[in-house]
N, C-alpha and C positions, 0 to 999 in steps of 0.2 A: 435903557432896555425898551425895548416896543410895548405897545398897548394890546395889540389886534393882531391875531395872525388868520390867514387865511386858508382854508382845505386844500392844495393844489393836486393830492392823491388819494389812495384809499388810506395810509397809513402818516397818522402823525405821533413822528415819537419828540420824547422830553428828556433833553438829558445834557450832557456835554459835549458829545460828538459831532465832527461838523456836515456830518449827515441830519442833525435834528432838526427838526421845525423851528421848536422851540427849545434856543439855545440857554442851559443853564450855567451858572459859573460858580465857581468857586473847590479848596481844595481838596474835597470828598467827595463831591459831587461825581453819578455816576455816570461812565460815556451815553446810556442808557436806562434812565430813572423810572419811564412808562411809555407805553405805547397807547394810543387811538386808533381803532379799527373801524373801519366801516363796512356794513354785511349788509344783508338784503332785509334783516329787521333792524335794521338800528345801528348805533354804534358803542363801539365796546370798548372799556381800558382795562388793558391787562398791566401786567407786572413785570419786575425786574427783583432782584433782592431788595430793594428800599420800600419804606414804611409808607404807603399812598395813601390818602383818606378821600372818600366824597362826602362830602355833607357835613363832616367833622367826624367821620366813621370809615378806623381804618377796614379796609375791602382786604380779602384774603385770596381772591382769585379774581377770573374774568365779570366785569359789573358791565351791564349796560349804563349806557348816559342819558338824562332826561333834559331837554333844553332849563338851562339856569343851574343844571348842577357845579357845586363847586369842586375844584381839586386839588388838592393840595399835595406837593412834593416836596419836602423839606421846610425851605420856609419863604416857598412861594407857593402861591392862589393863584387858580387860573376859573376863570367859570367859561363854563362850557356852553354855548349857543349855538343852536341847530336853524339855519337858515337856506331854505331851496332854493 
């Protein structure tokens, strides 16, 4: 599985579909587990039906991202780093 993925749009999503950035596998896993948005403040990860957490706190709706936060989508970790 990759280490590093790269921004190449405004939206990076996490899931199994093979429209995702970040490709997840396995047999529950959703086409669509989370989305990454990027807006004119920041960027934003919203939701899907699955349980997301940052920081080890599941989030209930749209969260902004802070460079270093973690993510976690089932029972993978992504940290999140904000680079210009």
């Amino acid at each position: 599985m990759k280490k590093e993925w790269l921004r190449t749009g405004d939206a990076i999503l996490i899931g199994k579909s093979p429209m995702a950035t970040v490709r997840l596998r396995g047999w529950f896993t959703p086409q669509v587990a989370a989305q990454i948005n990027k807006r004119q403040d920041g960027y934003y990860l919203g939701l899907t039906h699955r349980v997301v957490k940052v920081n080890g706190k599941p989030i209930s709706g749209l969260t902004r991202l802070n460079d270093g936060d973690l993510i976690e989508v089932g029972r993978v970790c992504l940290k999140f780093m904000y680079c210009d």
